[in-house]
N, C-alpha and C positions, 0 to 999 in steps of 0.2 A: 525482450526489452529489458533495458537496463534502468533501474529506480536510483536518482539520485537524491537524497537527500538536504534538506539545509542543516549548516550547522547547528542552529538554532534550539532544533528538535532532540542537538544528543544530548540533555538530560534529564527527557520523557521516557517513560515505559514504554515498553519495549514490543506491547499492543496495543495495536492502532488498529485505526480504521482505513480503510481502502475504497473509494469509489471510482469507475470506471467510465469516460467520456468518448462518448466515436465521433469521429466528422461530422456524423448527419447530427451531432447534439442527442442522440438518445442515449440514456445513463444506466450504470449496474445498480441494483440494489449495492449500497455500503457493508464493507463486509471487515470482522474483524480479525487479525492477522497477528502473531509472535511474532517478530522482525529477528527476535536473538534465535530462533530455532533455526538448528545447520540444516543447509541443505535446501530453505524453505520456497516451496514452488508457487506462483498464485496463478489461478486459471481464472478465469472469466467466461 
């Protein structure tokens, strides 16, 4: 999956949070994430 961002957000830090939504509506705990680190993978 590809994370597009708004432009809005480029001149926040660079960690963030992440939370994840399925069809059925059940949610990931929020998780916080580098966006600037290469290579950066996120699983759920």
């Amino acid at each position: 999956m590809k994370l597009v961002w708004d432009t809005t957000t480029n001149s926040q830090s660079c960690e963030q949070y992440v939370k994840a939504v399925w069809e059925d509506k059940s949610e990931a705990e929020p998780a916080k994430f580098d966006f600037c680190e290469k290579d950066l993978a996120i699983e759920f």
